[in-house]
N, CA and C atoms as an extended XYZ file, in Angstrom:
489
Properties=species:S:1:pos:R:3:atomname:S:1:resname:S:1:resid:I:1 pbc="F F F"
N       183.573      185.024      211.254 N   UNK     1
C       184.533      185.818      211.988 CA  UNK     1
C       184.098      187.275      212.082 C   UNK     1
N       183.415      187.749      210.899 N   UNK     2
C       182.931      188.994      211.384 CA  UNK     2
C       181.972      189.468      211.776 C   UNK     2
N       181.050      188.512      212.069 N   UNK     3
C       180.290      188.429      213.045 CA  UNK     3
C       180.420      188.499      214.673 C   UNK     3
N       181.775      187.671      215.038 N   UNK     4
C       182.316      188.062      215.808 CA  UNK     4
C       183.224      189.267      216.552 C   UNK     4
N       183.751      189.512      215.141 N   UNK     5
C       183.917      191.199      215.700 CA  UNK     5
C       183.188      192.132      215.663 C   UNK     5
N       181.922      192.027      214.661 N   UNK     6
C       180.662      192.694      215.381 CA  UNK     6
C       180.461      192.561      216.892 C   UNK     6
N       180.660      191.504      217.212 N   UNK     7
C       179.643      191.583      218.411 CA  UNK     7
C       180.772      191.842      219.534 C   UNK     7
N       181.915      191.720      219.282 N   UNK     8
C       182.805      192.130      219.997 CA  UNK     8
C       183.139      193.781      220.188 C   UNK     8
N       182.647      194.275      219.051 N   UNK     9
C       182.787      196.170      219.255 CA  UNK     9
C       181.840      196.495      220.252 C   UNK     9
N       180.425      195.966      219.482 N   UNK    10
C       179.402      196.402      220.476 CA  UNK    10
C       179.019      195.918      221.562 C   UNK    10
N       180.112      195.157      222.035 N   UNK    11
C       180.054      194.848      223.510 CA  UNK    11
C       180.978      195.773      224.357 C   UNK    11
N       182.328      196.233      223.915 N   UNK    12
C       182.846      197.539      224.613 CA  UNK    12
C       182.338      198.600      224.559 C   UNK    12
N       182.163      198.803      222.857 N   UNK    13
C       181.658      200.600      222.078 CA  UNK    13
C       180.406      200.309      223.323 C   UNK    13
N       179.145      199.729      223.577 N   UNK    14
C       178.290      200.365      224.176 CA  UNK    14
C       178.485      200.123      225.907 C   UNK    14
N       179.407      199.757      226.431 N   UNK    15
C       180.011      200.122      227.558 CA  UNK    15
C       180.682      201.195      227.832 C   UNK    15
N       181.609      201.296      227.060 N   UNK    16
C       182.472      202.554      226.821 CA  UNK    16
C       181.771      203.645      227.825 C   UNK    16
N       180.735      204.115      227.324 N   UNK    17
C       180.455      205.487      227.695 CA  UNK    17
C       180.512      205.363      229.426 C   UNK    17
N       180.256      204.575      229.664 N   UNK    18
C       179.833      204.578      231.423 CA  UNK    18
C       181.227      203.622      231.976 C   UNK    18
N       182.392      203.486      231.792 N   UNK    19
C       183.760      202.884      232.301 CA  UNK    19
C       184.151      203.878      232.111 C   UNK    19
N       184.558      204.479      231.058 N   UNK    20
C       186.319      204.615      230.478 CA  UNK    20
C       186.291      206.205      229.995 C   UNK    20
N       187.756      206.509      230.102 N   UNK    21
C       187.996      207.740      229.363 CA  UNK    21
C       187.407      207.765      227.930 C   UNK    21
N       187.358      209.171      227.985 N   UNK    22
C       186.054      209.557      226.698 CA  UNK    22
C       187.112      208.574      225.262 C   UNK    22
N       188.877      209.062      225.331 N   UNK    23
C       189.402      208.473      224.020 CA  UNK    23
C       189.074      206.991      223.905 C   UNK    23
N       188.366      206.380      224.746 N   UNK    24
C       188.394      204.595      224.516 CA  UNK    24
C       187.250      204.377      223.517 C   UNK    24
N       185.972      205.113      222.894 N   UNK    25
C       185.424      204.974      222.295 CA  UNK    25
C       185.874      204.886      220.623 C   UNK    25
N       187.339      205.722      220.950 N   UNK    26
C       187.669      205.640      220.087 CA  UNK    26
C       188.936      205.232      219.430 C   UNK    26
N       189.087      204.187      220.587 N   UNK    27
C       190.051      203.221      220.066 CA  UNK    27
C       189.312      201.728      219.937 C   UNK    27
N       190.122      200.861      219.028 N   UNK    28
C       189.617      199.559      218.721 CA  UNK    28
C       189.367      198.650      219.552 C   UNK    28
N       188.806      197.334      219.668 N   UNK    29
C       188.209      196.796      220.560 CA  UNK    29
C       188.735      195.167      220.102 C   UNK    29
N       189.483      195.040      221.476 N   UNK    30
C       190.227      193.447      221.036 CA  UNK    30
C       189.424      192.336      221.866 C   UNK    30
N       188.651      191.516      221.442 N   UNK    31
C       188.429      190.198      222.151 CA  UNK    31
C       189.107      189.174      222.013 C   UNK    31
N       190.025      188.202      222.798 N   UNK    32
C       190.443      186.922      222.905 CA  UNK    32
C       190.009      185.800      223.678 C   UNK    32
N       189.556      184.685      223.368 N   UNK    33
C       189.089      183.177      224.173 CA  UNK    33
C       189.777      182.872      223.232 C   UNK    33
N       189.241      181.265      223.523 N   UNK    34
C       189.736      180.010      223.174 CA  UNK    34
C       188.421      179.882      222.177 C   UNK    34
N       187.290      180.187      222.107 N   UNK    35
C       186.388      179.774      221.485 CA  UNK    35
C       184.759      181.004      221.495 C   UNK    35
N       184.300      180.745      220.394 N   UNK    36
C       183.345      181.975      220.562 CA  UNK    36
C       181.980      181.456      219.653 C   UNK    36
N       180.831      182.009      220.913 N   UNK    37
C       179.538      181.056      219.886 CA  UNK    37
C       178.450      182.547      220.110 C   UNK    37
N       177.604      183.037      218.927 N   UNK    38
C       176.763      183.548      218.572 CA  UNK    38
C       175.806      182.921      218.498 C   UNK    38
N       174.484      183.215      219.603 N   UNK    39
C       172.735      181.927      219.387 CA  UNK    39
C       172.223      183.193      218.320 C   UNK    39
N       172.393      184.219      216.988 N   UNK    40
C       171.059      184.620      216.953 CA  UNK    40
C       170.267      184.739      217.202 C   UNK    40
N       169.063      183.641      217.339 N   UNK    41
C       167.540      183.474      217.842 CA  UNK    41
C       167.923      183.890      219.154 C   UNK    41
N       168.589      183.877      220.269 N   UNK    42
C       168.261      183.793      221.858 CA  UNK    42
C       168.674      185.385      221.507 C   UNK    42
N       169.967      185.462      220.909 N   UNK    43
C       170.555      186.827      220.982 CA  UNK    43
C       171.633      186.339      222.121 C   UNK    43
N       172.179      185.908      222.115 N   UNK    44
C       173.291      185.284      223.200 CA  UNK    44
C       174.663      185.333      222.571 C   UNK    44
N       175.990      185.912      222.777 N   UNK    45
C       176.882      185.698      222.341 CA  UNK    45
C       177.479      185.207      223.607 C   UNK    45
N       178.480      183.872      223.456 N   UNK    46
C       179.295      183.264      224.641 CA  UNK    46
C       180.432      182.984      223.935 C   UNK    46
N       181.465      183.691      224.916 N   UNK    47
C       183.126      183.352      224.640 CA  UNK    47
C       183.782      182.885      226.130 C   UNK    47
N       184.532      181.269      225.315 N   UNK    48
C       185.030      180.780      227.050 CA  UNK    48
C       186.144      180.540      226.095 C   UNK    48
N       187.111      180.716      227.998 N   UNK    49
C       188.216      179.874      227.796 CA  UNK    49
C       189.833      181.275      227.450 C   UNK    49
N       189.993      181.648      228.597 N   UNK    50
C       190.930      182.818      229.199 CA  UNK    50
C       190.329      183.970      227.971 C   UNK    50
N       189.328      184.399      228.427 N   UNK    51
C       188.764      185.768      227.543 CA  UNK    51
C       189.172      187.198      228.036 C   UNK    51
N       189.537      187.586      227.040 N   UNK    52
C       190.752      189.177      227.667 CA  UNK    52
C       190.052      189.931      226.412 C   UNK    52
N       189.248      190.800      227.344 N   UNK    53
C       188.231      191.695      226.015 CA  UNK    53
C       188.887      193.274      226.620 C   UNK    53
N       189.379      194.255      225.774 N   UNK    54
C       190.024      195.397      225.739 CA  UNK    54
C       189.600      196.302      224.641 C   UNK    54
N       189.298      197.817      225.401 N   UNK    55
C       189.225      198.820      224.243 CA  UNK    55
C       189.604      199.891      225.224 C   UNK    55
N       190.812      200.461      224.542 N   UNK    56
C       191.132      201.633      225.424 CA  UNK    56
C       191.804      201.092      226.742 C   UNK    56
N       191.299      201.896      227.696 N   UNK    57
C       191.524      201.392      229.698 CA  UNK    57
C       190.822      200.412      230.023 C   UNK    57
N       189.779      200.387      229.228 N   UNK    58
C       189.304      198.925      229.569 CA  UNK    58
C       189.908      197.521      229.580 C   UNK    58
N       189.649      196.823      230.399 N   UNK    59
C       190.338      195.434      230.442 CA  UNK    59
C       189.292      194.561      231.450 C   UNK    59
N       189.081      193.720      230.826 N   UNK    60
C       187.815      192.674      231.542 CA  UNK    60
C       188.745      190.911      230.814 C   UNK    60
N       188.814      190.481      232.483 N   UNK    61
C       189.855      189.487      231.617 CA  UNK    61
C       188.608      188.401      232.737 C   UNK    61
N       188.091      186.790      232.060 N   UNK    62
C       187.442      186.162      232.811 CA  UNK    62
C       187.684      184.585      232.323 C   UNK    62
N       187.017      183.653      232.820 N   UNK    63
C       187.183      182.043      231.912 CA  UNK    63
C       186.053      182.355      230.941 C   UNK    63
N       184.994      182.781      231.210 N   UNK    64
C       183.489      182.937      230.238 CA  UNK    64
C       183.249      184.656      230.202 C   UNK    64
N       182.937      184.888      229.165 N   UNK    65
C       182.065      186.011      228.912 CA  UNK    65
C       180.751      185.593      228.105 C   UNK    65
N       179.679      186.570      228.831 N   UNK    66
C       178.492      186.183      227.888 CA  UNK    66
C       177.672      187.183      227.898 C   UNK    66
N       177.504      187.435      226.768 N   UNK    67
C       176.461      189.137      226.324 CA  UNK    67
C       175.086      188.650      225.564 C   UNK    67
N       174.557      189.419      226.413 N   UNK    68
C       172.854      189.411      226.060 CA  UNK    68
C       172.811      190.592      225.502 C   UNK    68
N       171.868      190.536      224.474 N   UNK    69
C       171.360      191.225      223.181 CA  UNK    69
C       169.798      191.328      223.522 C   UNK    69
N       169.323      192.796      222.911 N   UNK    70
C       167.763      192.458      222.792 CA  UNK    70
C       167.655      193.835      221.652 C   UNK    70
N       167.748      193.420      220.338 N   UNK    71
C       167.246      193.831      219.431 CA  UNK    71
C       168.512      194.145      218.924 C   UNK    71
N       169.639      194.085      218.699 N   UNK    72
C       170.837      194.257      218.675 CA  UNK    72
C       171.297      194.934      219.618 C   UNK    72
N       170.682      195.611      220.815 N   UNK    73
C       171.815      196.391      222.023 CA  UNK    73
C       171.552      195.369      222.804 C   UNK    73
N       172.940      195.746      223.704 N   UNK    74
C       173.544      194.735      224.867 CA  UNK    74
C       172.487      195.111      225.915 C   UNK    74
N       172.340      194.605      226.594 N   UNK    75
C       171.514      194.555      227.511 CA  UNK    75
C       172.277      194.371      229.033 C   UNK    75
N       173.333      193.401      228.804 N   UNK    76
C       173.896      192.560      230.219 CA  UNK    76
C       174.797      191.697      229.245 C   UNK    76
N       176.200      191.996      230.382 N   UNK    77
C       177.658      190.791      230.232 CA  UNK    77
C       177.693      190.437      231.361 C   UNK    77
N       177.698      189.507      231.379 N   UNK    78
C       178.283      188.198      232.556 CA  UNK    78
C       179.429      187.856      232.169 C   UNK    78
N       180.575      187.755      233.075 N   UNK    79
C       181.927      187.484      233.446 CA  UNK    79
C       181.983      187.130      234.357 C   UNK    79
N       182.480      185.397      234.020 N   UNK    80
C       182.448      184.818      235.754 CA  UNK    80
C       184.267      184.051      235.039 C   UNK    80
N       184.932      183.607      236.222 N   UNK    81
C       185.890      183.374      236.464 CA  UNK    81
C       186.648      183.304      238.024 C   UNK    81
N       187.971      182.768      238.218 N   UNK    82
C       188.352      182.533      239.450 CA  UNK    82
C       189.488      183.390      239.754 C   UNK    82
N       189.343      184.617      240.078 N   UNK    83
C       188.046      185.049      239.711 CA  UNK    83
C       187.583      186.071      238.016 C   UNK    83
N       186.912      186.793      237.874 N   UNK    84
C       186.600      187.554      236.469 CA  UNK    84
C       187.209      189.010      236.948 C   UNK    84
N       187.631      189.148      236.412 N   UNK    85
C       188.865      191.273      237.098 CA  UNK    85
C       188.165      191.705      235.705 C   UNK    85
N       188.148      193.000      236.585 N   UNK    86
C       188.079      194.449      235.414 CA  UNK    86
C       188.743      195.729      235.877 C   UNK    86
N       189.155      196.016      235.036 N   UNK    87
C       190.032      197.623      235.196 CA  UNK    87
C       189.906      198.662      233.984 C   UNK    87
N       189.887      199.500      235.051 N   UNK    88
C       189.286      200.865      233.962 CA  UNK    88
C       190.502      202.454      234.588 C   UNK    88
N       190.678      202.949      233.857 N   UNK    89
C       191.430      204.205      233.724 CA  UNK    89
C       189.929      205.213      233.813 C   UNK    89
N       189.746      205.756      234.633 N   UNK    90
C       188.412      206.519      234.608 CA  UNK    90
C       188.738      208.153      234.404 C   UNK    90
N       190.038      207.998      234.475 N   UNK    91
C       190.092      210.112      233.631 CA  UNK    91
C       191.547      209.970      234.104 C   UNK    91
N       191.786      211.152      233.065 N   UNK    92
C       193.331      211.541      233.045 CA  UNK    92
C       193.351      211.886      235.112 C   UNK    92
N       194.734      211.366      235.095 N   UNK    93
C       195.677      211.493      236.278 CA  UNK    93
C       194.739      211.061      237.551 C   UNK    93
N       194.191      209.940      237.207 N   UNK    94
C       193.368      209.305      238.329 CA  UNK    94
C       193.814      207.882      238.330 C   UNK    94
N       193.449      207.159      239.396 N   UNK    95
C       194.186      206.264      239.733 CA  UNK    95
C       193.231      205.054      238.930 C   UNK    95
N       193.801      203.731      238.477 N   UNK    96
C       192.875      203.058      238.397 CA  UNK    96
C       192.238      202.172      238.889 C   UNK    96
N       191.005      201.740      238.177 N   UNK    97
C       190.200      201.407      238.929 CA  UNK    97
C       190.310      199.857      239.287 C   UNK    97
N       189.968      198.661      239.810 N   UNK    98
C       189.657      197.827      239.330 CA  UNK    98
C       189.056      196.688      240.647 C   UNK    98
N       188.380      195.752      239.986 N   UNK    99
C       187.518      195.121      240.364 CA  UNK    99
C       187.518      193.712      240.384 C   UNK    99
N       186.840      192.855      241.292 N   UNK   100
C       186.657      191.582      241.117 CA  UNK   100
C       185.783      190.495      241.311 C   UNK   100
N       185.207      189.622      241.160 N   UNK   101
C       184.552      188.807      241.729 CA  UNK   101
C       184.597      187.499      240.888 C   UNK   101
N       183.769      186.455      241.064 N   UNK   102
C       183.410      185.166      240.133 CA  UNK   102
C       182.541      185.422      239.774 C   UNK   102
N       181.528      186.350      239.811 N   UNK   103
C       180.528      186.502      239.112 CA  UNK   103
C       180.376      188.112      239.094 C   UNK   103
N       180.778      188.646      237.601 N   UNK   104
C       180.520      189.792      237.418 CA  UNK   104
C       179.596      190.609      236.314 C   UNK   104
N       178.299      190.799      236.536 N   UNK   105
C       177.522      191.768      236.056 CA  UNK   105
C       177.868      192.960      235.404 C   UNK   105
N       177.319      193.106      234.485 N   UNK   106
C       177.571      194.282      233.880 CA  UNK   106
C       176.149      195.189      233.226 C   UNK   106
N       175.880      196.215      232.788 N   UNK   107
C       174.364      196.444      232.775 CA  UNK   107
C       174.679      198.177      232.351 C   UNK   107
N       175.035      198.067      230.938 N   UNK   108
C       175.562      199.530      230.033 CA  UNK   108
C       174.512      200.514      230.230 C   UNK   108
N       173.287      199.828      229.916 N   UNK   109
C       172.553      201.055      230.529 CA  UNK   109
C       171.874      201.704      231.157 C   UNK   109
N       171.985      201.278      232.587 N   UNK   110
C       172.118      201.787      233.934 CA  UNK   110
C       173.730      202.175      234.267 C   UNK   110
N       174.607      202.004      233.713 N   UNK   111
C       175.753      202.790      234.236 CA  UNK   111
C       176.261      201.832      235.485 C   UNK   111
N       175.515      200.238      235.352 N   UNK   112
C       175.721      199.543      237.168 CA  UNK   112
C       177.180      198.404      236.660 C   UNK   112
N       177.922      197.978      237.415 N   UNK   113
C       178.608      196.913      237.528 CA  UNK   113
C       178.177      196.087      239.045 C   UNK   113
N       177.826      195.132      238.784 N   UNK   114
C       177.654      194.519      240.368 CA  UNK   114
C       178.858      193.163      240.222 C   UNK   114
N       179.569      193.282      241.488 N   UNK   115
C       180.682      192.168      241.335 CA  UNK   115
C       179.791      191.522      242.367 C   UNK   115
N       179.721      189.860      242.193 N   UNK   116
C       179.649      189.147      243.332 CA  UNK   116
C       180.737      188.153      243.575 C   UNK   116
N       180.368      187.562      244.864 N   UNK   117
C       181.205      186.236      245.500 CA  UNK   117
C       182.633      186.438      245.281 C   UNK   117
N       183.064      186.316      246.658 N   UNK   118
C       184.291      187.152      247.306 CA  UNK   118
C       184.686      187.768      246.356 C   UNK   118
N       183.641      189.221      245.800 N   UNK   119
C       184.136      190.471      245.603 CA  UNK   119
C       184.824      191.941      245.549 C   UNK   119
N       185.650      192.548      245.533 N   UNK   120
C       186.566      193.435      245.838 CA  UNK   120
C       186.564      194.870      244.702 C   UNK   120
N       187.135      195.783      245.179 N   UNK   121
C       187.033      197.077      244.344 CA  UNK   121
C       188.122      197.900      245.117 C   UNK   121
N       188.911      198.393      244.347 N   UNK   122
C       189.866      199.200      244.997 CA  UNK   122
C       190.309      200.190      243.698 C   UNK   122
N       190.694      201.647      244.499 N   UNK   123
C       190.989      202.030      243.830 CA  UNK   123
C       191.823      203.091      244.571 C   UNK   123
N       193.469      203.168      243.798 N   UNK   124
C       194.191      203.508      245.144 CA  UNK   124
C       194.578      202.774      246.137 C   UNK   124
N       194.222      203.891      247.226 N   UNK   125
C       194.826      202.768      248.857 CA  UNK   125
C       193.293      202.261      249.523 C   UNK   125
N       192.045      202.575      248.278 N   UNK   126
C       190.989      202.253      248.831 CA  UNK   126
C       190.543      201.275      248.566 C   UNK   126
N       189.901      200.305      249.590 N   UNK   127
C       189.697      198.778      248.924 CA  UNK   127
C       188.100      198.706      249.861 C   UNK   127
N       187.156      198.081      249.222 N   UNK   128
C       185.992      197.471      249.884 CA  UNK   128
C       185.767      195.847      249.310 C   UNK   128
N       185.463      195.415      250.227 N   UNK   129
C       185.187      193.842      249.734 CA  UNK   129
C       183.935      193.305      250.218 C   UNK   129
N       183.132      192.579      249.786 N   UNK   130
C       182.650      191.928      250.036 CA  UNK   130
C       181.610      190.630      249.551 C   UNK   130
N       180.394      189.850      249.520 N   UNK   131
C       180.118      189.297      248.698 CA  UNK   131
C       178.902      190.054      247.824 C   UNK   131
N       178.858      190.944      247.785 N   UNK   132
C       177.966      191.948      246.736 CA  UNK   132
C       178.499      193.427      246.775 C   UNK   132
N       178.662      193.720      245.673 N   UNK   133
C       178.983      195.079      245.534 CA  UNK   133
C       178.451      195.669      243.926 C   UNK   133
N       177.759      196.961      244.060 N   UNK   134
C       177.493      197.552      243.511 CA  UNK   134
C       178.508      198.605      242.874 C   UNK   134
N       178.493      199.453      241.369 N   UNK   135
C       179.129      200.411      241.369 CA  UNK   135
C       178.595      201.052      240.188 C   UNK   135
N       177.772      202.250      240.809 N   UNK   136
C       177.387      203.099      239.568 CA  UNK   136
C       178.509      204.045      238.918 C   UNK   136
N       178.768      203.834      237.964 N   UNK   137
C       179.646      204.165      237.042 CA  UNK   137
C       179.325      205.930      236.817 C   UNK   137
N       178.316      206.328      236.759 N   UNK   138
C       177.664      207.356      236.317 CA  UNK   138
C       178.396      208.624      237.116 C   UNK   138
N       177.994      207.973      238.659 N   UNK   139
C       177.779      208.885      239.777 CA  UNK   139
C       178.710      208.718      240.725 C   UNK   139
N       179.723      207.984      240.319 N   UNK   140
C       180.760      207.017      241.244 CA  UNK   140
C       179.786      206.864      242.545 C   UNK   140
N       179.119      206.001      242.539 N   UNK   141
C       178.581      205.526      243.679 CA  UNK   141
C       178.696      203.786      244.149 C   UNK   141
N       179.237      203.955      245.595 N   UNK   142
C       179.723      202.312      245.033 CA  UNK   142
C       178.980      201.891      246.637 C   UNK   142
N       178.445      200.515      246.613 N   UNK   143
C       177.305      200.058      247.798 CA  UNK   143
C       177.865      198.821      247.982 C   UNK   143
N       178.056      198.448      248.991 N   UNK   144
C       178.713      197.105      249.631 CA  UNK   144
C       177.422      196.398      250.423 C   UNK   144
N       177.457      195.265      250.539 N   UNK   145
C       176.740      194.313      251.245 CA  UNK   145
C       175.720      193.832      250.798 C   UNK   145
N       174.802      193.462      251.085 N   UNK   146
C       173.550      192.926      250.369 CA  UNK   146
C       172.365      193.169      251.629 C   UNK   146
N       171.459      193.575      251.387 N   UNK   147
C       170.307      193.503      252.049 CA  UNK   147
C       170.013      192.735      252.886 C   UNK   147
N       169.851      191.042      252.967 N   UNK   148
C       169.531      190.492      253.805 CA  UNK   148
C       170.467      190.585      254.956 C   UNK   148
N       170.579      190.224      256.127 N   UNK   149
C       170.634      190.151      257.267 CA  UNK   149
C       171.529      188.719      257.589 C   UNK   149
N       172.722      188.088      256.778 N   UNK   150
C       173.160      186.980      256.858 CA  UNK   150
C       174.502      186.773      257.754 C   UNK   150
N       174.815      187.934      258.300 N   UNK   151
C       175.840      187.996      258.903 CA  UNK   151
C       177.612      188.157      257.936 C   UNK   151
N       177.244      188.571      257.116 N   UNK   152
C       178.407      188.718      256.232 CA  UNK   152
C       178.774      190.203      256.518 C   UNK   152
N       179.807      190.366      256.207 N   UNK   153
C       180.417      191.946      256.704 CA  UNK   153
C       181.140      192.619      255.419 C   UNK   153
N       181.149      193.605      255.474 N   UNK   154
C       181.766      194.773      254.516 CA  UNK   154
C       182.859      194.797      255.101 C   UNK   154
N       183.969      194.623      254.294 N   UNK   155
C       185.108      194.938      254.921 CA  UNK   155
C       185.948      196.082      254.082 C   UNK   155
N       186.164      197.563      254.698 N   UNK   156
C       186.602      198.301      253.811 CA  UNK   156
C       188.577      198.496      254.474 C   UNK   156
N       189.067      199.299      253.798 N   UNK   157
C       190.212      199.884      253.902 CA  UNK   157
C       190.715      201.273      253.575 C   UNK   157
N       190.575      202.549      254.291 N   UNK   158
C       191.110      203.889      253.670 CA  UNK   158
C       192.078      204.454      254.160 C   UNK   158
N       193.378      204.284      253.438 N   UNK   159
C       194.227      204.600      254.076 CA  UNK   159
C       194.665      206.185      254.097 C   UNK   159
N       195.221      206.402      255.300 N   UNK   160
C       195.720      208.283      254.671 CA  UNK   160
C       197.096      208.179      253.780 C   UNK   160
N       196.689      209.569      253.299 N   UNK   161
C       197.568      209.731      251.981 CA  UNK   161
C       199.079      210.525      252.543 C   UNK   161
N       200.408      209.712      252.068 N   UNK   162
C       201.150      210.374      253.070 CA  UNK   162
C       201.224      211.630      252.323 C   UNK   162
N       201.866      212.491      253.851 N   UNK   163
C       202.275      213.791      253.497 CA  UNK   163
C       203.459      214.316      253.575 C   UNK   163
């Protein structure tokens, strides 16, 4: 078991810095599934089965979570679900954030979240969707569509703010 909450801190604590308000580092870090497996040797931790992982504004709720390790730092979480949501409080008196797809990427240190397959991001009255989306955390920079040429469309929404 405490192995598991090892690996459950240092799967938010080293996200933290690139989501969430600065106090989430320093609040505790709750993981819930139905079930939770540590490979050592691969470095693989997998938790399925309604996983609701929270520290701070953070909230990443999916059917599977699965964190890759390479030397003890995270490397990459995968959150897939129907779909996998995340929401983040990104600074006092800002709106929040949140996100979606069935397959969601995560990648602490590059600062990237990539949501795929019928993916979405809104924040506010602002919404972009589509089946790839990027979002650098760092730089708030957020990239819709995918490169190839498949005929899929970005579909955004900005609404004005009443006055």
């Amino acid at each position: 078991m405490k192995l598991i909450n090892f690996i459950g801190w240092g799967l938010l604590f080293c996200v933290q810095a690139a989501f969430a308000l600065e106090s989430d580092s320093e609040q505790p870090v709750y993981i819930e599934s139905d079930s939770a497996v540590y490979d050592e040797n691969a470095q693989i931790s997998t938790y399925t089965g309604n996983v609701t992982a929270t520290q701070g504004t953070i909230k990443i709720d999916g059917d599977k979570l699965v964190v890759y390790l390479k030397d003890g730092d995270i490397i990459k979480l995968v959150s897939t679900g129907r779909p996998s949501k995340f929401e983040q409080l990104p600074g006092e008196g800002k709106d929040k954030m949140y996100g979606e797809g069935l397959i969601n990427e995560f990648y602490p240190d590059k600062n990237l979240l990539i949501f795929m397959k019928k993916a979405s991001v809104w924040q506010g009255e602002a919404k972009q969707s589509s089946e790839y989306i990027e979002y650098d955390t760092k730089n708030s920079l957020l990239k819709a569509g995918e490169k190839r040429s498949d005929g899929m469309r970005v579909h955004s929404v900005i609404k004005p703010k009443a006055k």
